[in-house]
PDB file with one MODEL, atoms N, CA, C and O in Angstrom:
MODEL        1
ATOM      1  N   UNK A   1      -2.884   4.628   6.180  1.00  0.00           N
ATOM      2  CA  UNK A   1      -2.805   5.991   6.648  1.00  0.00           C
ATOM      3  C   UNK A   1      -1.444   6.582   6.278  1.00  0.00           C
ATOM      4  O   UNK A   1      -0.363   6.219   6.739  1.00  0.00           O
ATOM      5  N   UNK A   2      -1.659   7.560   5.366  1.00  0.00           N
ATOM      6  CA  UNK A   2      -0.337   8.250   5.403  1.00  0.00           C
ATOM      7  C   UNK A   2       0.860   9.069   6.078  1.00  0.00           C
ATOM      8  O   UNK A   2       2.004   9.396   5.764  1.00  0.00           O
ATOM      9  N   UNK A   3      -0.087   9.248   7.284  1.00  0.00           N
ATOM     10  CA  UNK A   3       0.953  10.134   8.180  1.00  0.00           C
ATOM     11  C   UNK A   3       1.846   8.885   9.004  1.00  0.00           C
ATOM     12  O   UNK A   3       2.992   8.941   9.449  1.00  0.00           O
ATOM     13  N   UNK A   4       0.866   7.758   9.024  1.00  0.00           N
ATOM     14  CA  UNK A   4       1.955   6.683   9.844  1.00  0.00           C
ATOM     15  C   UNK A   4       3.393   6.457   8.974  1.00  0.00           C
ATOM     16  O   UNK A   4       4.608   6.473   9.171  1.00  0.00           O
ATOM     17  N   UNK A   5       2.733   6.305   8.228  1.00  0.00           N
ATOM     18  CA  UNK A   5       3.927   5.835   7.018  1.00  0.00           C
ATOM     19  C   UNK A   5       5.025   6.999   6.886  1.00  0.00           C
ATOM     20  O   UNK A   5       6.173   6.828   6.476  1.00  0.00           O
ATOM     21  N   UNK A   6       4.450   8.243   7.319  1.00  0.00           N
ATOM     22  CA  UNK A   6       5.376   9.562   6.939  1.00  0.00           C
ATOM     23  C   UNK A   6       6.324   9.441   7.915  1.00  0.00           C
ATOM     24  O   UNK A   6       7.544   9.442   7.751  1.00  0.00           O
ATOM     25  N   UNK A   7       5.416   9.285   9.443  1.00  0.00           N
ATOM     26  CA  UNK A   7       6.130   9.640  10.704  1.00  0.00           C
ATOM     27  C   UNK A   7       7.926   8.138  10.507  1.00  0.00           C
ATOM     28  O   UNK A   7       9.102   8.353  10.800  1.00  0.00           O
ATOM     29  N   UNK A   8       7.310   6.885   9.951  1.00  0.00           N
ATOM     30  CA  UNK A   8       8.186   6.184   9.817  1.00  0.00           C
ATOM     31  C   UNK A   8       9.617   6.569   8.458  1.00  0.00           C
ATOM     32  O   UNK A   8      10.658   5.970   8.190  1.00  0.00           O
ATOM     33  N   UNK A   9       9.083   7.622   7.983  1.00  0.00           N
ATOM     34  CA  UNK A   9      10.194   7.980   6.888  1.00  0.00           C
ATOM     35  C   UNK A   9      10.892   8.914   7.520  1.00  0.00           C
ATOM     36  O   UNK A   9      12.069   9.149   7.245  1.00  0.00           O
ATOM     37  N   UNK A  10      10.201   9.552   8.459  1.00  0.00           N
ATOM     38  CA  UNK A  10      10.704  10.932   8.945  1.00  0.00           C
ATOM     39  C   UNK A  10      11.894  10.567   9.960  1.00  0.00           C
ATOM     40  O   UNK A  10      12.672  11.389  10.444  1.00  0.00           O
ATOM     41  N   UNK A  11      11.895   9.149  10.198  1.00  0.00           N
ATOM     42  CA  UNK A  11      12.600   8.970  11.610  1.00  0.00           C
ATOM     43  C   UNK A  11      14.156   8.433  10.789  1.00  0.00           C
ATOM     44  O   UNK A  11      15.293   8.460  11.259  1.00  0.00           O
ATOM     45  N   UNK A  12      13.814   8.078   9.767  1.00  0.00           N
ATOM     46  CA  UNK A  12      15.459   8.138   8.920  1.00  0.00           C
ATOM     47  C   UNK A  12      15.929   6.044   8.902  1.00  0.00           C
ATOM     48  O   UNK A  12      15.296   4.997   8.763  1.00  0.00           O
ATOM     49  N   UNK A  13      17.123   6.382   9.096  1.00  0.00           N
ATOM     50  CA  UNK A  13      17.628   5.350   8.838  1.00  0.00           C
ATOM     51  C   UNK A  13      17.114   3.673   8.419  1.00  0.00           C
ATOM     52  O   UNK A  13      16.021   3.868   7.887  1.00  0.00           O
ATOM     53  N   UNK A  14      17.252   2.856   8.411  1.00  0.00           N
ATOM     54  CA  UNK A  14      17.517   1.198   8.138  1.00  0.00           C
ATOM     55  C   UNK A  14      15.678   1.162   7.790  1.00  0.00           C
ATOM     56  O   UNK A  14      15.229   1.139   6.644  1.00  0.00           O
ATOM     57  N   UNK A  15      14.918   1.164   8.906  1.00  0.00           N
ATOM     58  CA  UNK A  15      13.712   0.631   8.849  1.00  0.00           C
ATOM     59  C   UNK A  15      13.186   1.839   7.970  1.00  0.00           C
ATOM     60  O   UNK A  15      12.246   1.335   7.355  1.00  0.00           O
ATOM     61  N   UNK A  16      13.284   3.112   7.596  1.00  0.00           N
ATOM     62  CA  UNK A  16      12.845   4.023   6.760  1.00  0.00           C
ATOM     63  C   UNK A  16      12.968   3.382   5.838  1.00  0.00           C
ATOM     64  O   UNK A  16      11.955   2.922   5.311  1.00  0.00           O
ATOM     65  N   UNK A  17      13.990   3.166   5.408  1.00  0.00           N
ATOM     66  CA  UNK A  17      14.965   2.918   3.801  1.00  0.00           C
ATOM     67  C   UNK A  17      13.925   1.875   3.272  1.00  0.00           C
ATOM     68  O   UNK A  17      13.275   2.127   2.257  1.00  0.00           O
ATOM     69  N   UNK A  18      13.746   0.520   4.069  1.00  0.00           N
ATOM     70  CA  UNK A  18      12.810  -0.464   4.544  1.00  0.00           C
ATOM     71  C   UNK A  18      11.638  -0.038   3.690  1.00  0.00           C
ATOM     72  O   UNK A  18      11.280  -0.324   2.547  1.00  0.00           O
ATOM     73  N   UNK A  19      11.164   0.745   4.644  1.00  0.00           N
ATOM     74  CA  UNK A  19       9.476   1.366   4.255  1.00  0.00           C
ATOM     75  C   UNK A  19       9.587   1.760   3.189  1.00  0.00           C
ATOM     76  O   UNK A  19       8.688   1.476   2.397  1.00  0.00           O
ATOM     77  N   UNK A  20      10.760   2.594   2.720  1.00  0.00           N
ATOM     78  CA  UNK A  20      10.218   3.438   1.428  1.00  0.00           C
ATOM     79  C   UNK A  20      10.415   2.252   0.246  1.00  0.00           C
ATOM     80  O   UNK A  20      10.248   2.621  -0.916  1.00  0.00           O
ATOM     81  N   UNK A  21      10.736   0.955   0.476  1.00  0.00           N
ATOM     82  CA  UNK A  21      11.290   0.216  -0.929  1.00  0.00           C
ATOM     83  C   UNK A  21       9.850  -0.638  -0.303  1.00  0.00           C
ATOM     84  O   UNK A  21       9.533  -1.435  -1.187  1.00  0.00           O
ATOM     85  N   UNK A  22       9.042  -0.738   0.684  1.00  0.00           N
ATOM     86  CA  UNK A  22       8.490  -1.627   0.886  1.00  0.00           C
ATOM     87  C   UNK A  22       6.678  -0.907  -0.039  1.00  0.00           C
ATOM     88  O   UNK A  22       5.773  -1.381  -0.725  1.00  0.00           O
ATOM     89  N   UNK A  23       7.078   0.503   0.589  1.00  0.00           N
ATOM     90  CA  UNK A  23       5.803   1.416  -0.390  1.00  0.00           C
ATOM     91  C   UNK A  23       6.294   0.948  -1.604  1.00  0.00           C
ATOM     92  O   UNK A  23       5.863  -0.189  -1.793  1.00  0.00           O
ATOM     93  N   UNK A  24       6.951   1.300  -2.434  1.00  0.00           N
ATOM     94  CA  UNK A  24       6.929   1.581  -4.097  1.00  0.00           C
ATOM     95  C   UNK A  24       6.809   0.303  -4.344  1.00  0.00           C
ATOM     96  O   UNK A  24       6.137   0.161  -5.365  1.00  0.00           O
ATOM     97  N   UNK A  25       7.304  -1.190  -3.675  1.00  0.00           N
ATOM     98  CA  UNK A  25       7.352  -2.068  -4.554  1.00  0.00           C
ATOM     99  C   UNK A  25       5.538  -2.727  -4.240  1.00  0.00           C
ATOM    100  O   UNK A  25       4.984  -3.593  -4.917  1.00  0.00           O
ATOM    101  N   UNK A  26       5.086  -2.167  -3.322  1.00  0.00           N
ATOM    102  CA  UNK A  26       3.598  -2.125  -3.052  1.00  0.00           C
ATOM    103  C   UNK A  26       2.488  -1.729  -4.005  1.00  0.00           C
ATOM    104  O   UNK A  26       1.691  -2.388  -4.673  1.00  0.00           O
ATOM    105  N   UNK A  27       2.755  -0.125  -3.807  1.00  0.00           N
ATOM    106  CA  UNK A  27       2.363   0.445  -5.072  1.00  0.00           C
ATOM    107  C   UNK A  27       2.510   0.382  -6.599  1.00  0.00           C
ATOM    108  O   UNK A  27       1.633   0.923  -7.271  1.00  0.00           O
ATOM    109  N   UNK A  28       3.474  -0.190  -7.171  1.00  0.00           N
ATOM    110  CA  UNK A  28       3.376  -0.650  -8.258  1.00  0.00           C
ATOM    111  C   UNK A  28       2.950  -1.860  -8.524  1.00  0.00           C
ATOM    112  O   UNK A  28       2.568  -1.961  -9.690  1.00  0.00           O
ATOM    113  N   UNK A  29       2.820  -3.321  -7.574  1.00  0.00           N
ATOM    114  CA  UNK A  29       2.534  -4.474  -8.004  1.00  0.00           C
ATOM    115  C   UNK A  29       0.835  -3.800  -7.714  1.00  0.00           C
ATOM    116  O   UNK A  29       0.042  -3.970  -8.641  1.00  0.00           O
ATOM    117  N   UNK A  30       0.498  -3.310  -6.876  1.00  0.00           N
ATOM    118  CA  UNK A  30      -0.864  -2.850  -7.186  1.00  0.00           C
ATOM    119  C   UNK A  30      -1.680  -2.598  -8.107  1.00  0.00           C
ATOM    120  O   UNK A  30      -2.811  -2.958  -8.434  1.00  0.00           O
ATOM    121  N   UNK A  31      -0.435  -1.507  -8.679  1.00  0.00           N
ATOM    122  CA  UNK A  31      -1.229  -0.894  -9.871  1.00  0.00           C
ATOM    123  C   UNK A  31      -1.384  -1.543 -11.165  1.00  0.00           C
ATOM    124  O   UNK A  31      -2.341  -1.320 -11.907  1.00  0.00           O
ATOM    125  N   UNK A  32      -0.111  -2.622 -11.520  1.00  0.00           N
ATOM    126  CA  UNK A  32      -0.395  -3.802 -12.471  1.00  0.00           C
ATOM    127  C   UNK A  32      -1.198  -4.560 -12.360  1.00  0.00           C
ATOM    128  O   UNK A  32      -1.538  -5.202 -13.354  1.00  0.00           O
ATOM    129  N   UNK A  33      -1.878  -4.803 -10.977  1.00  0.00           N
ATOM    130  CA  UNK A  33      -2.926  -6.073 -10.395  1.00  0.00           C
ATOM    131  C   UNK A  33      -3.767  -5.327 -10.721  1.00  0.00           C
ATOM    132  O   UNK A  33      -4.126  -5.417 -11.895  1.00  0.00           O
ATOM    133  N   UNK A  34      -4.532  -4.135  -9.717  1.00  0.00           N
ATOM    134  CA  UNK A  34      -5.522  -3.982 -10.114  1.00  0.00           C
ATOM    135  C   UNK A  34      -5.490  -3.007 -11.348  1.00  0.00           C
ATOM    136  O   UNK A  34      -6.243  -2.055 -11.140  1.00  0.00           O
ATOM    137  N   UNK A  35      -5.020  -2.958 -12.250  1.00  0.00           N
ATOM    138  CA  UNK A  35      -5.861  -2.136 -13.693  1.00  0.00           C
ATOM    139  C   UNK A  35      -5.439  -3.592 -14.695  1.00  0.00           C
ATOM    140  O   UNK A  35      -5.642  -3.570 -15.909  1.00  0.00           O
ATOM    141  N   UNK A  36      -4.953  -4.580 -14.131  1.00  0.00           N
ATOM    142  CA  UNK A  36      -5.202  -6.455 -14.937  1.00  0.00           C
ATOM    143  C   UNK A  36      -6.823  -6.735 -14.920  1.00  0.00           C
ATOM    144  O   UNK A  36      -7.563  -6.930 -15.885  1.00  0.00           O
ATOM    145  N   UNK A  37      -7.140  -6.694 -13.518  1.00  0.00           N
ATOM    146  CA  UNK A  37      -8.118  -7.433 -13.003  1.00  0.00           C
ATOM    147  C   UNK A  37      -9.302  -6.011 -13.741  1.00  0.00           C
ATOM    148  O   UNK A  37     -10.327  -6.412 -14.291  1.00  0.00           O
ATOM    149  N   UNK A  38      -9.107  -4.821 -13.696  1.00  0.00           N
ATOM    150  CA  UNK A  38     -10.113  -3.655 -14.453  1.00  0.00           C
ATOM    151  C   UNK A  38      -9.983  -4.596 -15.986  1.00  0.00           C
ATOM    152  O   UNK A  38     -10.895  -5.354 -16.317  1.00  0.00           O
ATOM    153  N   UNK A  39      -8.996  -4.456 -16.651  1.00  0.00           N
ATOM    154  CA  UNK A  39      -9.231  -4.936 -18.087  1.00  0.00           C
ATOM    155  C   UNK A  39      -9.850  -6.138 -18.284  1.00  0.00           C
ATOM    156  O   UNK A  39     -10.375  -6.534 -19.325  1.00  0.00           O
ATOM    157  N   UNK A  40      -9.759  -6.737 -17.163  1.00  0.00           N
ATOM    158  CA  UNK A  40     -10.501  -8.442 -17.250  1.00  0.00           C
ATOM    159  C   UNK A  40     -11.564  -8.123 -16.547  1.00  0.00           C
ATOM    160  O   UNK A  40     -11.726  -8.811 -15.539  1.00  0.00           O
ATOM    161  N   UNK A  41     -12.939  -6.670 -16.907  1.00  0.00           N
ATOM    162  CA  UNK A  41     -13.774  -6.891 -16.154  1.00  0.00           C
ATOM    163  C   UNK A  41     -14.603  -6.764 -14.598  1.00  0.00           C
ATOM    164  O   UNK A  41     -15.780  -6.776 -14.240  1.00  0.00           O
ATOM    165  N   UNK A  42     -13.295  -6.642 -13.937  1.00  0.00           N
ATOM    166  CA  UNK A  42     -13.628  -6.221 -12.586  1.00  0.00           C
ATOM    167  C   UNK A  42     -14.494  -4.985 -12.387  1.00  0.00           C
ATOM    168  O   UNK A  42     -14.341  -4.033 -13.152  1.00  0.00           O
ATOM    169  N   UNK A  43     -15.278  -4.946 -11.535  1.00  0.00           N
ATOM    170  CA  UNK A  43     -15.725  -3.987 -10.937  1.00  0.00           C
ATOM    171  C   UNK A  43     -14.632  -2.871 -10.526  1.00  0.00           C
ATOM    172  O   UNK A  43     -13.584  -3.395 -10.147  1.00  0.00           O
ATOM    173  N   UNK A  44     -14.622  -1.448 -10.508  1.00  0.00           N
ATOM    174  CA  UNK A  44     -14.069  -0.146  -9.354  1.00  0.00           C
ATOM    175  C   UNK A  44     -14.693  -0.579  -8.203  1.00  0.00           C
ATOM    176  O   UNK A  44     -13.977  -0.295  -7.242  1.00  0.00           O
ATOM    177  N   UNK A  45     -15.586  -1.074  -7.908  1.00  0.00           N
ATOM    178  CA  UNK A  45     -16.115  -1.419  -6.385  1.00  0.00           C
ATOM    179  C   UNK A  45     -15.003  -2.532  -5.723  1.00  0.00           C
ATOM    180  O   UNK A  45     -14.276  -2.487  -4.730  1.00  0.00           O
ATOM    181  N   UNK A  46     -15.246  -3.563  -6.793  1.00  0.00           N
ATOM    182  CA  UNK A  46     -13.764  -5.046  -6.199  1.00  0.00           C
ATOM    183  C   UNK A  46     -12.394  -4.053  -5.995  1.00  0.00           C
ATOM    184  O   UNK A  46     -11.694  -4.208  -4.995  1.00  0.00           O
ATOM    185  N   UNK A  47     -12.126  -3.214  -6.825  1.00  0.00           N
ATOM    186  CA  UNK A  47     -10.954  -2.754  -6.818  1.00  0.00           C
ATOM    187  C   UNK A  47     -10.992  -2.050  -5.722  1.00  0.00           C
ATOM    188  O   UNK A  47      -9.972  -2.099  -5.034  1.00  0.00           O
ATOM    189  N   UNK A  48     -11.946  -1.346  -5.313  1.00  0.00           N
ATOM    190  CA  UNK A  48     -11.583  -0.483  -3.697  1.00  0.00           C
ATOM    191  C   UNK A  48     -11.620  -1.111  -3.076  1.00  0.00           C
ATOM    192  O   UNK A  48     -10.641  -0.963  -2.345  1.00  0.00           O
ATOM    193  N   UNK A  49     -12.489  -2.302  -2.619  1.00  0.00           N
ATOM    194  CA  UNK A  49     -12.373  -2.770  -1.356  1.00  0.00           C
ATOM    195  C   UNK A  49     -11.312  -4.067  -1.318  1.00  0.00           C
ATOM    196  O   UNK A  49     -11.164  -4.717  -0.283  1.00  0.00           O
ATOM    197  N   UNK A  50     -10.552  -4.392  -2.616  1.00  0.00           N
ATOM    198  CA  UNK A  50      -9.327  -5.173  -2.012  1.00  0.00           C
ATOM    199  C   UNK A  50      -8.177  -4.034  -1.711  1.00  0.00           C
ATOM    200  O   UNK A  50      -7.169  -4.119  -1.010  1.00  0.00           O
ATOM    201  N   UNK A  51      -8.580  -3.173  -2.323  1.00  0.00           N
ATOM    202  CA  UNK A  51      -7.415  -1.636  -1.647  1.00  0.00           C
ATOM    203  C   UNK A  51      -7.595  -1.196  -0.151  1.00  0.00           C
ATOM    204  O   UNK A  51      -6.696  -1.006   0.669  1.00  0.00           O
ATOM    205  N   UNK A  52      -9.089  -1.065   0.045  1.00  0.00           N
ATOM    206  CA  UNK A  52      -9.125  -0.721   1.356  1.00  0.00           C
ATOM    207  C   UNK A  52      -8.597  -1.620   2.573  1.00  0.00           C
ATOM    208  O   UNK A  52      -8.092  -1.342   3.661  1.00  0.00           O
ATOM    209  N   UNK A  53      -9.022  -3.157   1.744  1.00  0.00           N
ATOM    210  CA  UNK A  53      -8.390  -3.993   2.871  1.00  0.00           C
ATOM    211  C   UNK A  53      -6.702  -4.141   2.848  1.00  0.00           C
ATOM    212  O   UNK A  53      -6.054  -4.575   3.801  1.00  0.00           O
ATOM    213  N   UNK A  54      -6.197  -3.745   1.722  1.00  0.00           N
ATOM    214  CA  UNK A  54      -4.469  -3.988   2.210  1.00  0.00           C
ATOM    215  C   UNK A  54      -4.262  -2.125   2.841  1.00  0.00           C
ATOM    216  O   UNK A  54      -3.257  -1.726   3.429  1.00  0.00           O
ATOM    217  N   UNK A  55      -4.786  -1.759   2.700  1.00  0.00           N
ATOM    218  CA  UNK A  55      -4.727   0.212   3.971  1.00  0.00           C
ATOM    219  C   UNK A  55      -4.644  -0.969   4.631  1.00  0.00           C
ATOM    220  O   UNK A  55      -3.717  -1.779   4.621  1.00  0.00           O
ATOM    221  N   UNK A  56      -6.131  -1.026   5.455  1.00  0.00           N
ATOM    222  CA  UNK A  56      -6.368  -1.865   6.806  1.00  0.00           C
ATOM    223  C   UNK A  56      -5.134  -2.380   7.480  1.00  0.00           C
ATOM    224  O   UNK A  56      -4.725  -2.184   8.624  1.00  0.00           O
ATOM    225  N   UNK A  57      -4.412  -3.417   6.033  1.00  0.00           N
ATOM    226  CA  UNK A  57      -3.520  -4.173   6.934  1.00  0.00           C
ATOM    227  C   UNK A  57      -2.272  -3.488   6.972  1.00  0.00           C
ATOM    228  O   UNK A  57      -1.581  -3.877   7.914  1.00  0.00           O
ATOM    229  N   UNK A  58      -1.852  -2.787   6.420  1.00  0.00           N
ATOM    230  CA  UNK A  58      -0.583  -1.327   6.854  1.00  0.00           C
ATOM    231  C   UNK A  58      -0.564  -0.542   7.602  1.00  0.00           C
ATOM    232  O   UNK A  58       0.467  -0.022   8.028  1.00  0.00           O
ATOM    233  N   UNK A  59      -1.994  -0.192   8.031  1.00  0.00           N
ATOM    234  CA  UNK A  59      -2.183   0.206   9.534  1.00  0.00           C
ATOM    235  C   UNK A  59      -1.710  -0.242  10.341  1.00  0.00           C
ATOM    236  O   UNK A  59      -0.763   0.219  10.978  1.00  0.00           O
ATOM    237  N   UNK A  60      -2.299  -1.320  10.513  1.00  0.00           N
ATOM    238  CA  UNK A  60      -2.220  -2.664  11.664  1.00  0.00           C
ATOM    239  C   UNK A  60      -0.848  -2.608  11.671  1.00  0.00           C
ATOM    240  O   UNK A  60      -0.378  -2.009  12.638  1.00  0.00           O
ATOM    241  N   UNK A  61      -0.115  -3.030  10.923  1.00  0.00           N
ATOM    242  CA  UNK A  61       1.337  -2.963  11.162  1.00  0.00           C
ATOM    243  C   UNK A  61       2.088  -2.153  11.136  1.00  0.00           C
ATOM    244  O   UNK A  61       3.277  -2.360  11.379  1.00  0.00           O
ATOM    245  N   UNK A  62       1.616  -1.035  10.842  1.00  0.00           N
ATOM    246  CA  UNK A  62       2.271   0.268  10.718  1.00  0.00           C
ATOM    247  C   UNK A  62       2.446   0.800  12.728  1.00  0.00           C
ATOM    248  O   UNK A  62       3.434   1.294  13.272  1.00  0.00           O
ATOM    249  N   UNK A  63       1.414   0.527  13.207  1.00  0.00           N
ATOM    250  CA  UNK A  63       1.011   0.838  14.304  1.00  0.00           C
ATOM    251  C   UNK A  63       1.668  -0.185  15.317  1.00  0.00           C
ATOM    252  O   UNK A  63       1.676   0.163  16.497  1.00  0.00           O
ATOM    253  N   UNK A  64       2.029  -0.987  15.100  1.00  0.00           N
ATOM    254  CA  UNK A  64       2.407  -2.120  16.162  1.00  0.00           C
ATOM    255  C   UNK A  64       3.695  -1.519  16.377  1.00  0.00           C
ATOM    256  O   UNK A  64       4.485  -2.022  17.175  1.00  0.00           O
TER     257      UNK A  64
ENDMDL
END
């Protein structure tokens, strides 16, 4: 969810800084994994639902 993630940038300091190096280095090993696993074949279906399940788990901890 993006607004969790926002509300945690919005609040500033140490654990922001945190989040924002913890997004990008997220989002990019992502995007090398899954468009690897597309060129080797994968389904867009495999690819959403191992995406949907790491959302899931950034929620979860986003929220705690």
């Amino acid at each position: 969810m993006i607004w969790l993630r926002s509300i945690k940038l919005a609040a500033g300091g140490p654990q922001a800084q945190r989040e924002a190096r913890l997004m990008m280095s997220e989002k990019i090993a992502a995007a090398i994994r899954e468009g690897g696993r597309l060129m080797m074949g994968s389904s867009a279906d495999s690819v959403v639902k191992r995406y949907r399940k790491r959302v899931k788990a950034n929620v979860r901890r986003l929220s705690a």
